[in-house]
C-alpha positions in Angstrom: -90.2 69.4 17.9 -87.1 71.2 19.0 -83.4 71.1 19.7 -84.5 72.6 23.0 -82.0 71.0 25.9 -84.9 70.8 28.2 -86.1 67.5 25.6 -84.2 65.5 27.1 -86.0 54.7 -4.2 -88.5 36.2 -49.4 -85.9 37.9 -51.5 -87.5 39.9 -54.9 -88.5 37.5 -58.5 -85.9 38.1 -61.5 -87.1 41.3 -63.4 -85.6 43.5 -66.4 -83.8 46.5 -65.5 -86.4 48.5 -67.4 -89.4 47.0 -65.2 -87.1 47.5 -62.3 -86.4 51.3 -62.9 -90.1 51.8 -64.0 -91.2 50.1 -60.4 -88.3 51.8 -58.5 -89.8 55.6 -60.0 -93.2 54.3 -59.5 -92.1 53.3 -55.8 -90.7 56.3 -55.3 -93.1 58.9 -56.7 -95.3 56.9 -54.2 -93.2 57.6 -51.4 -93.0 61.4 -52.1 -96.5 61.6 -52.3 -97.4 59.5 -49.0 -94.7 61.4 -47.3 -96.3 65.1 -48.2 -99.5 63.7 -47.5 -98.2 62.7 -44.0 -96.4 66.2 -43.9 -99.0 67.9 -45.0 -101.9 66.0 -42.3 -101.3 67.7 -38.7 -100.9 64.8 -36.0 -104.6 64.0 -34.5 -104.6 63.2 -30.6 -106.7 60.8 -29.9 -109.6 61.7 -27.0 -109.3 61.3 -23.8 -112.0 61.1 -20.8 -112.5 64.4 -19.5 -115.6 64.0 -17.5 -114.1 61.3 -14.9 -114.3 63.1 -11.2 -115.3 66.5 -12.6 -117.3 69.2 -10.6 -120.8 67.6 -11.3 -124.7 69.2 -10.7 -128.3 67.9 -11.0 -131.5 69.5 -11.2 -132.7 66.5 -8.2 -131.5 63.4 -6.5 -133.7 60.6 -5.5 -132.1 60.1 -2.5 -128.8 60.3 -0.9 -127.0 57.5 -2.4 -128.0 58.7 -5.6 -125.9 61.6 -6.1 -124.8 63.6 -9.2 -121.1 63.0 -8.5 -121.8 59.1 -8.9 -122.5 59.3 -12.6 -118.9 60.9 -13.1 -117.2 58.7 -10.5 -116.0 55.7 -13.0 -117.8 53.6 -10.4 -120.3 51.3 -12.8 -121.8 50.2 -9.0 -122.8 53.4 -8.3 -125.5 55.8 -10.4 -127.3 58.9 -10.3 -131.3 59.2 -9.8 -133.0 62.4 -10.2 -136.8 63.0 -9.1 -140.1 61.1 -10.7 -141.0 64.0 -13.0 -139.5 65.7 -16.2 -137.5 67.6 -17.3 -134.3 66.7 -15.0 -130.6 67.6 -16.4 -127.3 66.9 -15.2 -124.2 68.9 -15.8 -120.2 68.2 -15.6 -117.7 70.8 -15.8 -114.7 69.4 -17.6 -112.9 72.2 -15.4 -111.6 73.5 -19.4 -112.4 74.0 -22.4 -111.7 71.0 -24.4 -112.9 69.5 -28.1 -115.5 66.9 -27.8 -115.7 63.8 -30.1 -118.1 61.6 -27.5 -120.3 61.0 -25.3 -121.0 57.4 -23.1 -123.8 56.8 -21.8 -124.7 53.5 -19.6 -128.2 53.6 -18.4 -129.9 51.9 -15.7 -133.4 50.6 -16.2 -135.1 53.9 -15.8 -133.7 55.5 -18.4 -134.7 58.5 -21.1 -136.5 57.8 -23.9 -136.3 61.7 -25.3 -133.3 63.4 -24.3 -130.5 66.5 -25.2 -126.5 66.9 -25.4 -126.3 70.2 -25.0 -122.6 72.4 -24.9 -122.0 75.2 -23.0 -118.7 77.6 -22.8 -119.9 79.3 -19.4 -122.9 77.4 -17.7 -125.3 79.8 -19.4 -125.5 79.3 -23.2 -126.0 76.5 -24.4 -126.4 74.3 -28.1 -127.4 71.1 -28.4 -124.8 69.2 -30.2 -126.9 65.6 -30.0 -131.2 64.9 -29.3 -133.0 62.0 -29.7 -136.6 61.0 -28.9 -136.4 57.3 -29.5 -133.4 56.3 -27.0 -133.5 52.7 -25.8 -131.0 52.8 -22.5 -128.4 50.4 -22.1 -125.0 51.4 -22.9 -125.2 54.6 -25.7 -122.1 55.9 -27.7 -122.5 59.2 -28.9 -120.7 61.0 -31.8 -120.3 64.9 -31.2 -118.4 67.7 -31.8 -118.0 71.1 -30.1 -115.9 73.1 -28.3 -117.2 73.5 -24.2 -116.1 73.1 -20.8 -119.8 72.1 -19.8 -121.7 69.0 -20.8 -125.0 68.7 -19.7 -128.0 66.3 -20.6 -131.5 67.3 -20.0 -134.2 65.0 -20.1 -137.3 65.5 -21.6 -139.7 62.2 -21.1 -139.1 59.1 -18.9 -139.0 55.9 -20.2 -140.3 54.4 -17.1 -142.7 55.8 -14.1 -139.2 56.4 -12.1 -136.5 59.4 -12.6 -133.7 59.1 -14.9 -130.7 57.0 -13.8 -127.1 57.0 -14.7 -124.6 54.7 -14.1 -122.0 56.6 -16.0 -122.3 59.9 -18.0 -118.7 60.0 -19.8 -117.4 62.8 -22.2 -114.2 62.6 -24.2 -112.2 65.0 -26.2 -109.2 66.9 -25.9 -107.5 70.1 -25.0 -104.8 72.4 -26.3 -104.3 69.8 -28.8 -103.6 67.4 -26.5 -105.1 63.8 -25.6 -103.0 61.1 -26.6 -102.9 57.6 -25.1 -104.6 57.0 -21.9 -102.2 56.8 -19.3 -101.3 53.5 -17.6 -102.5 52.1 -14.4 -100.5 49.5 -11.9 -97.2 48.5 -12.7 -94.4 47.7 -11.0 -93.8 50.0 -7.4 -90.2 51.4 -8.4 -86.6 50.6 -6.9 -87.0 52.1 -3.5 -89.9 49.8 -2.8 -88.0 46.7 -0.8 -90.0 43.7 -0.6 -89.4 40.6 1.2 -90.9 36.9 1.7 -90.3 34.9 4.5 -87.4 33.0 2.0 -85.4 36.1 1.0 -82.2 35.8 1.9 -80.4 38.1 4.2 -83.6 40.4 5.3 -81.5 41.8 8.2 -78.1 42.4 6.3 -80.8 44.8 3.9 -82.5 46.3 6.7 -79.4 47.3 8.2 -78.0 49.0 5.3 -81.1 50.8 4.9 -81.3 52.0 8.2 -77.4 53.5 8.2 -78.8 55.9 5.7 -81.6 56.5 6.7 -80.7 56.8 10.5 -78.7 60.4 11.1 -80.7 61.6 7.6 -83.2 64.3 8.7 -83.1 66.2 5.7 -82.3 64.1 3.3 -83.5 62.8 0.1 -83.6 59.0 0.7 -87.3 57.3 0.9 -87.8 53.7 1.6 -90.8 51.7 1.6 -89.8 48.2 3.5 -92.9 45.6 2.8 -93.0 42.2 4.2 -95.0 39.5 2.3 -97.5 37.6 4.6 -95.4 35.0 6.8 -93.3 34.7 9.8 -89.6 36.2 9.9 -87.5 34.9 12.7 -84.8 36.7 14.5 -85.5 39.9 12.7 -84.5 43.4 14.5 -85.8 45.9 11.9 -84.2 49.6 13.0 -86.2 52.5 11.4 -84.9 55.6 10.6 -85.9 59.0 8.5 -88.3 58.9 6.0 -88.9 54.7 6.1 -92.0 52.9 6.2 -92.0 49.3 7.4 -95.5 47.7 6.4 -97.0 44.2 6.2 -98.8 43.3 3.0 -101.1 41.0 4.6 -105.2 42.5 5.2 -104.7 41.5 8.6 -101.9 42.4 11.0 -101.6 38.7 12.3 -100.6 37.9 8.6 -97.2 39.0 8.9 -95.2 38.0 11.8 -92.2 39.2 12.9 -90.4 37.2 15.9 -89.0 40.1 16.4 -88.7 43.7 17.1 -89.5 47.1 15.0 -87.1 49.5 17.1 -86.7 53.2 17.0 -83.8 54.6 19.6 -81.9 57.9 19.5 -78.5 56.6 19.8 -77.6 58.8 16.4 -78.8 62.4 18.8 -77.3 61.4 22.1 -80.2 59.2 23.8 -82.7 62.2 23.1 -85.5 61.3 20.6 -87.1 64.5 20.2 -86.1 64.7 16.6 -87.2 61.2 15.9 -89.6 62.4 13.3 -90.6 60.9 9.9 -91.0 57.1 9.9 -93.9 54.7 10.5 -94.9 51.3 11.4 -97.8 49.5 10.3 -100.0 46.2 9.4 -97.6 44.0 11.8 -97.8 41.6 14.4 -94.5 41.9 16.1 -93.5 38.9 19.1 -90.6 41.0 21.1 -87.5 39.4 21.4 -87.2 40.4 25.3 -90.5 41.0 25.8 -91.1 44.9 25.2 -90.8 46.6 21.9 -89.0 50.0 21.9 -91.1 52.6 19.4 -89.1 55.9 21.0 -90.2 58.6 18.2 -91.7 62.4 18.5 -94.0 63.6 15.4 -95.3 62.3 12.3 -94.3 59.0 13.3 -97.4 56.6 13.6 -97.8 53.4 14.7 -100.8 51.8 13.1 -102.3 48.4 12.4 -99.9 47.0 14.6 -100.2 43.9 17.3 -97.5 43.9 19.3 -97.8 40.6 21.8 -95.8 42.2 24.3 -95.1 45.5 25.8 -93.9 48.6 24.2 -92.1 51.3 25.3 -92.1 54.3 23.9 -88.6 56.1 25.3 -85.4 56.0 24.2 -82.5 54.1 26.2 -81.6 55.7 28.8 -84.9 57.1 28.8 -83.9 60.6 27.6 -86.7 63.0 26.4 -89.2 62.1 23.7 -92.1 64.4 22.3 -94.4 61.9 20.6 -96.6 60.6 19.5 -99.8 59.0 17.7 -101.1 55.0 17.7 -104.1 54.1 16.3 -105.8 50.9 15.1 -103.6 49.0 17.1 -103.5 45.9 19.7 -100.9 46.2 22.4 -101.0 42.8 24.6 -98.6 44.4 27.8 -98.5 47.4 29.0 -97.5 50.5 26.8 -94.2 52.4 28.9 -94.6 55.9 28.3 -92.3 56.9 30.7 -90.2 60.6 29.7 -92.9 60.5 26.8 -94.1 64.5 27.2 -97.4 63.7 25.1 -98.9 60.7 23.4 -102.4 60.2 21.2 -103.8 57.1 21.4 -107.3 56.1 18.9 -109.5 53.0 18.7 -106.9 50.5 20.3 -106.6 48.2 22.7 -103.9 48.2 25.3 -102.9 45.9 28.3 -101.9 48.7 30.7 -100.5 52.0 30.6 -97.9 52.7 33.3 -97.3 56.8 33.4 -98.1 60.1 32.2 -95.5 63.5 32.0 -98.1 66.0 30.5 -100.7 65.6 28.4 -101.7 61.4 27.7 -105.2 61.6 25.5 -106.8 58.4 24.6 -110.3 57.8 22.2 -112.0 54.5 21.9 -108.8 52.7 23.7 -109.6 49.7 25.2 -107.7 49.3 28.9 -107.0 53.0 28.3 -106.7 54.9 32.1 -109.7 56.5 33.2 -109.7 60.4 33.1 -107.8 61.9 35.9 -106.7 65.3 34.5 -104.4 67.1 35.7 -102.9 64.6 38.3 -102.1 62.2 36.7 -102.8 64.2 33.0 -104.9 61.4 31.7 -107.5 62.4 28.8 -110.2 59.9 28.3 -113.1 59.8 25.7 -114.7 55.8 25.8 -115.2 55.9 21.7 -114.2 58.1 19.0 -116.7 60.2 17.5 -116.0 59.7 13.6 -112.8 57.8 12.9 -112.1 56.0 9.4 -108.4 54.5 9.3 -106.1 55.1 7.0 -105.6 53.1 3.6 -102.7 50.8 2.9 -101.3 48.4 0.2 -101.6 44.9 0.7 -101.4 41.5 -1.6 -104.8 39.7 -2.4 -102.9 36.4 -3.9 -100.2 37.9 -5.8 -101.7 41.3 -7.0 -101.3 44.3 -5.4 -104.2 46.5 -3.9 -105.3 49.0 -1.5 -107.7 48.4 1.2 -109.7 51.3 2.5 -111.6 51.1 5.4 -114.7 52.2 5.8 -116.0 54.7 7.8 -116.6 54.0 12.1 -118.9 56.0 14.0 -118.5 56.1 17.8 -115.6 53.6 17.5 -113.8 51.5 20.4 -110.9 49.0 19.8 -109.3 47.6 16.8 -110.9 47.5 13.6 -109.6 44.5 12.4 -109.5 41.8 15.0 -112.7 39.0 15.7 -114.2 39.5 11.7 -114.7 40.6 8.6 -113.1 44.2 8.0 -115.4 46.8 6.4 -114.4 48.7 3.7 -113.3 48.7 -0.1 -110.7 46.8 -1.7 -108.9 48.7 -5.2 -106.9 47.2 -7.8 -103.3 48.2 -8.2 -104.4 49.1 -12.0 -106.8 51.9 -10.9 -103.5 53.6 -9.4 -101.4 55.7 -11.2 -97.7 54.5 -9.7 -96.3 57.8 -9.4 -92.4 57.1 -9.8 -89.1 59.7 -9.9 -89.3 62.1 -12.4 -93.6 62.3 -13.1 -94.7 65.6 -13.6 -97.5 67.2 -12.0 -99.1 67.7 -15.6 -99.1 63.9 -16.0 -100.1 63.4 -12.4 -103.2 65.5 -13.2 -103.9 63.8 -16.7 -103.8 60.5 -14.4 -106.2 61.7 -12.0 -108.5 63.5 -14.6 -108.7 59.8 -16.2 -109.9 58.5 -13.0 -107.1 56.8 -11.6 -106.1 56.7 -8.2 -102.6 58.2 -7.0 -99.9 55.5 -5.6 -96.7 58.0 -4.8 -93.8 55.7 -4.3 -90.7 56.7 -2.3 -89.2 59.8 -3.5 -89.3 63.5 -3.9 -91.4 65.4 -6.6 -91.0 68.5 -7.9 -94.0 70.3 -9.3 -94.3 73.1 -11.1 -98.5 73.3 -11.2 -101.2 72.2 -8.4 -102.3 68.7 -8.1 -106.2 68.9 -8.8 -108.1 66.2 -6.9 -111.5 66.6 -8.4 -113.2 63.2 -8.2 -114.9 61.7 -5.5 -113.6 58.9 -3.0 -109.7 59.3 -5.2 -107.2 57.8 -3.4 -103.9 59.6 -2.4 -101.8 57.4 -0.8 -98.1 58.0 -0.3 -95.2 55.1 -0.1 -91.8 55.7 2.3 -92.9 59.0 3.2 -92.9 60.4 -0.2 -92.5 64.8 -0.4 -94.1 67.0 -3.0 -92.4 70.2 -3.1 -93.8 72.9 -5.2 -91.0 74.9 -6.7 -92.7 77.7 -8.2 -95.1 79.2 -5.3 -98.2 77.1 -6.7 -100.5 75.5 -3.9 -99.1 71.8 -4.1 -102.3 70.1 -4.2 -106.4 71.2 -4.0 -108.8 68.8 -3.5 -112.7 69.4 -4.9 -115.5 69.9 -2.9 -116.4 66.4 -3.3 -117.3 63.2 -1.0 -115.1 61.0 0.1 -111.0 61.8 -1.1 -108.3 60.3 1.3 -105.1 61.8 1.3 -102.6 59.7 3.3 -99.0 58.7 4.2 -97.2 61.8 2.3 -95.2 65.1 3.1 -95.4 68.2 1.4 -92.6 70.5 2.0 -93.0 74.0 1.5 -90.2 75.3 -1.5 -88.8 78.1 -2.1 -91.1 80.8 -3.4 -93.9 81.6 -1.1 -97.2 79.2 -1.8 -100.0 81.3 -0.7 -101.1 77.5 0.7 -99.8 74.4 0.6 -102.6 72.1 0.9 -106.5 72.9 -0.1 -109.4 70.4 1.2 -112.7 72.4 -1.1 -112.3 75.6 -2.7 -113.8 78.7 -0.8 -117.3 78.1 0.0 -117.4 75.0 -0.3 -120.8 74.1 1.5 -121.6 70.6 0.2 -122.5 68.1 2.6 -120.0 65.0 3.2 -121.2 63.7 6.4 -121.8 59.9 4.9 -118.5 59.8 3.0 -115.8 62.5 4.1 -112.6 63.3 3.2 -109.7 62.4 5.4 -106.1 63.4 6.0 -103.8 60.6 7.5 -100.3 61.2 8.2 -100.3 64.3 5.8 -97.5 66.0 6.7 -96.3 69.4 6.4 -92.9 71.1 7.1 -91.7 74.9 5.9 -88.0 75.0 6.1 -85.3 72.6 8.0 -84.3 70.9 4.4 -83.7 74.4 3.0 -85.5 77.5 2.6 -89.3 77.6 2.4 -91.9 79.5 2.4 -96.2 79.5 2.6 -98.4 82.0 4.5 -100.5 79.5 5.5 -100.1 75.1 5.6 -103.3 74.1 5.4 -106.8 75.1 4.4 -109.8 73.1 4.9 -113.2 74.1 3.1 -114.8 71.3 2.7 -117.8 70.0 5.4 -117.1 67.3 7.6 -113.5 66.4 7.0 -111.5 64.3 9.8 -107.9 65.3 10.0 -106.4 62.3 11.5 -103.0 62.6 12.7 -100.9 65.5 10.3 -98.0 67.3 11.7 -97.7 71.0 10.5 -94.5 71.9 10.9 -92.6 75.6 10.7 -88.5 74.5 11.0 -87.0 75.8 14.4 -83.2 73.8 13.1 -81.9 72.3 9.8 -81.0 74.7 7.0 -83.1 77.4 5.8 -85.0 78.6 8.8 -85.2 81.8 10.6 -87.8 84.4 11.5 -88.0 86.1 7.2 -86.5 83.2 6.4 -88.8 80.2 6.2 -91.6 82.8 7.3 -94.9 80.9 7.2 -97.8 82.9 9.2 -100.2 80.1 9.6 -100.3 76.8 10.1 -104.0 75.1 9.9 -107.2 76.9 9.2 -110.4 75.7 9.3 -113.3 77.2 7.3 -115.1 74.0 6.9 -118.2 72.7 9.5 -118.4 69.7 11.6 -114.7 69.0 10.9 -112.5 66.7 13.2 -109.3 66.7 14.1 -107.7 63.5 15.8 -104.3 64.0 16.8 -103.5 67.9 15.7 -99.7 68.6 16.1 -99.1 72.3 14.7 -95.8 73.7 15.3 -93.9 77.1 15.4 -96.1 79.7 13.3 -95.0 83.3 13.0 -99.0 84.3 13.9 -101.6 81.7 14.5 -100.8 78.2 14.7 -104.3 76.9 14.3 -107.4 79.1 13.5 -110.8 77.7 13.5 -114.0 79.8 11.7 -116.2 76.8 10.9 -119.1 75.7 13.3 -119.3 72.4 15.6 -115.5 71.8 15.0 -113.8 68.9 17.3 -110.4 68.4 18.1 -109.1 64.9 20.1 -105.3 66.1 21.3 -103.7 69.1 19.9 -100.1 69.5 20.4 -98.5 72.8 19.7 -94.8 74.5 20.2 -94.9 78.9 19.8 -92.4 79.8 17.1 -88.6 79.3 19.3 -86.8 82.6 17.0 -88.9 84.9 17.2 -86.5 88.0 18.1 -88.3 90.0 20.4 -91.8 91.4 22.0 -92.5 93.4 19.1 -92.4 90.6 16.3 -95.1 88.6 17.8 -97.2 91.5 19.2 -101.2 91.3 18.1 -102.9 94.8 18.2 -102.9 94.9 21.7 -102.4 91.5 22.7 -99.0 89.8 23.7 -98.5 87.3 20.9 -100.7 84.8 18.8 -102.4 82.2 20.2 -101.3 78.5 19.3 -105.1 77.6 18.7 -107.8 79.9 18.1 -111.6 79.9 17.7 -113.4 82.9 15.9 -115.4 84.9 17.7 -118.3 84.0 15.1 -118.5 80.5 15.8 -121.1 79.2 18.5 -120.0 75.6 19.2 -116.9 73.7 19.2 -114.9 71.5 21.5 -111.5 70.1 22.2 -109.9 67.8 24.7 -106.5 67.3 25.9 -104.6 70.4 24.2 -101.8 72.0 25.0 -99.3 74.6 24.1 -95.5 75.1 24.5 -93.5 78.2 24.5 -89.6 78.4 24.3 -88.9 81.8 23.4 -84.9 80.6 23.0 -83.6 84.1 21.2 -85.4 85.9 24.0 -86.4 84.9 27.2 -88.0 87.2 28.0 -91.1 87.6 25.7 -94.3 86.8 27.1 -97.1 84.8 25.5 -101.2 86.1 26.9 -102.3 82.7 26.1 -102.0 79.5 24.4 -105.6 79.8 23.3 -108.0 82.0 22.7 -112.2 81.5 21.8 -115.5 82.6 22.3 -117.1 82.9 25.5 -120.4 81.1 24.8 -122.2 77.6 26.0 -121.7 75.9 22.7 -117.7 75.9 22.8 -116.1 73.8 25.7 -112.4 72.8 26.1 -111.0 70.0 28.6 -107.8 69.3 30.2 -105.7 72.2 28.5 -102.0 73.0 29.7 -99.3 75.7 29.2 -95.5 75.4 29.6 -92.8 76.9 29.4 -90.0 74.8 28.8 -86.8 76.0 31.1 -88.2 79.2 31.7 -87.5 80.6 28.1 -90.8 82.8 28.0 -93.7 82.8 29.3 -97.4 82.6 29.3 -99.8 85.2 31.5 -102.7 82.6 31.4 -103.8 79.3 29.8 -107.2 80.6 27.7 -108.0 84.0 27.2 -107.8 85.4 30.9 -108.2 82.2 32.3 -105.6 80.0 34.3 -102.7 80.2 36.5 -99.5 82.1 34.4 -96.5 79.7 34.2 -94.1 79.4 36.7 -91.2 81.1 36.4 -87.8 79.3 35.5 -89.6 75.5 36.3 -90.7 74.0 33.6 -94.4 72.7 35.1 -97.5 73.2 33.2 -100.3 75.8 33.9 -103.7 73.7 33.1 -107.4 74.3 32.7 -109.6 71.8 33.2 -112.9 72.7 31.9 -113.3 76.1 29.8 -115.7 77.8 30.3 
């Protein structure tokens, strides 16, 4: 958001010296010779598994839960089937070429009884470095050796009447010389990690301390993750400021009670909240000391998993101006005070009453939500969500540590967690690799090429190569806000064209050298279909600038089929240090290649072109909140061909359907007011896309827009700051 006015961590037996000399030469012609021998012997690294979440193909599937990508997924549950016929192959590219020692096989009933290793450099050639004829399934260990980057086996003759099935098709080796021991999972969650029991002594004396760093510290480096072990803590006020997470580590909120409050003001910026950014709430049940909890925060500051049995209000005191905000998953008992609140998203929660609305208020599958009522009062309401899967979080089964991912909702409506059983997948801490202060992105990607999960604990990482995300249904999952900066102009992280990856609960912050992106969801092309097991993005957040210089032409990229992006703020610095039209010069935000993608809760800010630009087909968007770039010198710096500056959200003129709801658009053209925006959004003009309840503002008259969508809607009104909406487009 902006600092716009208008927003308001056993001794030797006797011998003769003769026998002694003869054994001391004999000991140390020994030595010499074990020590050349050693010299002479070049180190061997021992293999590693290269195959675990690689780019995998089959000649067939049996059916949809029987994919190639299983047999590579380190998952013994899950297997790949291919058709009732022969031959049938599956390949894995290691992504490399590496030196191969082994191959692991572990075979379900229908297995081969005649069968091929075959080796590959490019995906063309191939030798066969292992056959048999006579193969009895069950678990096989496979001695080979070769130099490839693809492994394929091809099967010849069934065993069984069935296909061939796989529970795991593993390939070890090692490349550039490299291997070595397999890197750990689990351990312990590092010193900016804070976690308390219901008996620790002086909880609030720590919480305060961490909040008077924490609290004025936009751009700093501190990161704190405060966890509270299932209980109830009396008398606790628990103040959040920058970049902390407060979290219960119970699989229910009503495990951890607070009698309580979780408070966010803006006493530190003069009772204004609009810079409240970077902090969340979750997996809490909260009992308000007066009543009403105060949550007064602007982006990328979610409140999820919580029960608060009470109201909350979401502005400061003093109710000064706020620019929020995003809820999900969450039970609010009272009524939730918006009040100077200029936006709010709320997702699949239930609330006791909802008292006003300034601009845009959008709710999806919110129990007690208002009913629709756009523009007067700006109420945006969908009954369920269409596709909605929350976002993971660490919690303690017993004493060990693990991470609970939900599974997947279709057409949801209230909480997912109260009145039963919660759905979804439970993960040992020990298939995480705790990603600590000083980890490199090389070791990063050995962990994730060994199949581990990623666990980034509080802090910021430097990285000098992309993150590769390459397996299917890998966990991302970032502690206290935790920031990957790439120093060197690399793409911070890519993830594969694969089913099921969630990214969650980090910040990537552009550095210094231009990244050409800054986050990848598929490679270009990607065309695979995802719809039973998508990825997600969950409080991924993005920012170019404000901390220092930074630069990317474009945030992020999404490829990859069916992906929800749930709740990411994509932010181009308008204060801080290092921003400025050349300066942190970032020309998009968020584009979408991808179809049947969702976006719930899109906030994409200040982009020297396009804020948000949509090519792929069917494409959904649930609230989108959206500031023009503030420093943008003149007319001329934003002009496009012949139209007057970029739209904050735009729909190629290729696609044929899409649809968005309760979207809106903010200009404040601060370094001159006079510049003049066509539209906030611009798309097709065909049955298949639809918008609902858009707006444009200008915010104290500093710019403004001509209409609201292409030549549609009212232009903005002068020096007022009231909204120009559109209700239904076209």
């Amino acid at each position: 958001m902006s600092l716009a006015l208008v927003r308001p961590s056993r001794p030797p037996t006797a011998a003769s010296h003769r026998w002694r000399a003869l054994a001391l030469a004999l000991v140390t012609t020994l030595v010499a010779t074990l020590l050349a021998a050693v010299q002479a012997a070049p180190a061997q690294a021992a293999p590693v598994l290269l195959s675990q979440g690689g780019a995998v193909t089959a000649s067939s599937q049996e059916n949809g839960g029987t994919a190639a990508g299983h047999a590579v997924d380190g998952d013994g549950g899950t297997r790949w089937s291919s058709a009732f016929s022969d031959p049938q192959w599956i390949r894995v590219d290691l992504g490399s070429p590496a030196v191969l020692s082994r191959v692991e096989l572990a075979w379900e009933a229908a297995h081969a009884k005649s069968y091929r290793i075959e080796l590959s450099a490019d995906g063309n050639s191939w030798t066969t470095a292992y056959s048999t004829t006579a193969s009895a399934g069950g678990n096989e260990t496979l001695t080979i050796s070769g130099e490839a980057r693809y492994v394929r086996l091809t099967g010849t003759e069934r065993a069984t009447g069935y296909g061939y099935s796989l529970w795991e098709f593993k390939v070890f080796g090692t490349r550039d010389g490299g291997g070595g021991p397999e890197i750990p999972g689990g351990g312990d969650l590092g010193p900016n990690v804070h976690v308390f029991d219901p008996s620790t002594p002086n909880i609030q004396g720590k919480v305060d301390e961490i909040f008077q760093q924490q609290e004025e510290a936009q751009f700093g480096s501190g990161r704190h993750a405060l966890l509270f072990k299932p209980g109830t803590y009396n008398n606790l006020n628990a103040q959040i400021g920058f970049y902390t997470q407060i979290a219960g580590l119970g699989l229910n909120p009503n495990d951890t009670t607070f009698n309580g409050d979780v408070t966010v003001d803006a006493g530190w910026f003069g009772g204004n909240a609009t810079q409240n950014f970077w902090r969340s709430a979750e997996n809490l049940t909260l009992n308000p000391v007066s009543g009403t909890n105060r949550w007064a925060v602007s982006q990328a500051a979610p409140f999820r998993r919580m029960h608060v049995k009470g109201g909350l209000n979401l502005a400061p005191d003093g109710y000064g101006w706020a620019s929020g905000g995003y809820i999900a998953d969450s039970k609010i008992d009272g009524t939730v005070g918006p009040y100077s609140q200029q936006q709010w998203y709320t997702r699949d929660s239930s609330v006791g009453g909802w008292t006003n609305a300034v601009w845009n208020m959008t709710f999806s599958g919110v129990q007690g939500a208002p009913a629709s009522s756009y523009p007067n009062p700006p109420y945006t309401t969908l009954d369920t969500t269409p596709i909605s899967r929350e976002k993971p979080f660490l919690y303690l089964d017993g004493n060990e540590y693990k991470v609970f991912v939900p599974a997947k909702r279709v057409n949801a409506r209230g909480v997912s967690w109260d009145g039963g059983a919660q759905q979804g997948e439970s993960i040992p801490l020990n298939r995480f690799y705790v990603v600590k202060q000083g980890a490199t992105a090389a070791t990063i990607n050995a962990a994730l090429a060994q199949g581990l999960n990623l666990l980034f604990t509080p802090g910021v990482y430097h990285i000098d190569q992309t993150i590769n995300v390459n397996r299917a249904d890998t966990v991302v999952l970032g502690l206290g806000l935790a920031t990957i900066i790439p120093d060197n102009g690399v793409t911070a992280m890519k993830v594969a064209d694969v089913d099921g990856v969630k990214l969650a609960g980090f910040l990537i912050d552009a550095g210094p050298v231009n990244s050409p992106t800054l986050l990848e969801v598929g490679p270009q092309g990607a065309s695979a279909d995802h719809s039973a097991n998508p990825t997600s993005l969950q409080d991924v957040f993005v920012r170019i600038g404000g901390a220092g210089p930074g630069k990317a032409t474009t945030s992020i990229v999404v490829n990859s089929d069916d992906t929800i992006i749930d709740h990411t703020w994509v932010w181009r610095a308008d204060h801080g240090e290092g921003w400025g039209w050349e300066t942190n010069r970032a020309d998009y935000g968020v584009r979408v290649n991808g179809d049947d993608v969702l976006a719930t809760g899109l906030f994409v800010e200040h982009f020297n072109k396009y804020d948000v630009e949509w090519f792929g087909e069917r494409g959904r968007t649930i609230f989108f909140q959206n500031e023009k770039a503030y420093d943008a010198p003149n007319q001329a710096a934003i002009q496009n061909g012949n139209t007057k500056g970029y739209a904050a959200y735009r729909v190629d003129d290729s696609v044929e359907q899409h649809e968005g709801w309760g979207m809106g658009s903010y200009c404040y053209y601060n370094v001159d007011p006079t510049i003049i925006q066509e539209h906030g959004f611009k798309a097709p003009v065909k049955p298949g896309v639809k918008f609902h309840n858009l707006l444009v503002v200008s915010l104290g008259g500093n710019g403004q827009y001509e209409h609201v969508i292409n030549s549609i809607g009212s232009p903005t009104s002068g020096t007022s700051t009231v909204p120009s909406t559109v209700v239904n487009f076209p």
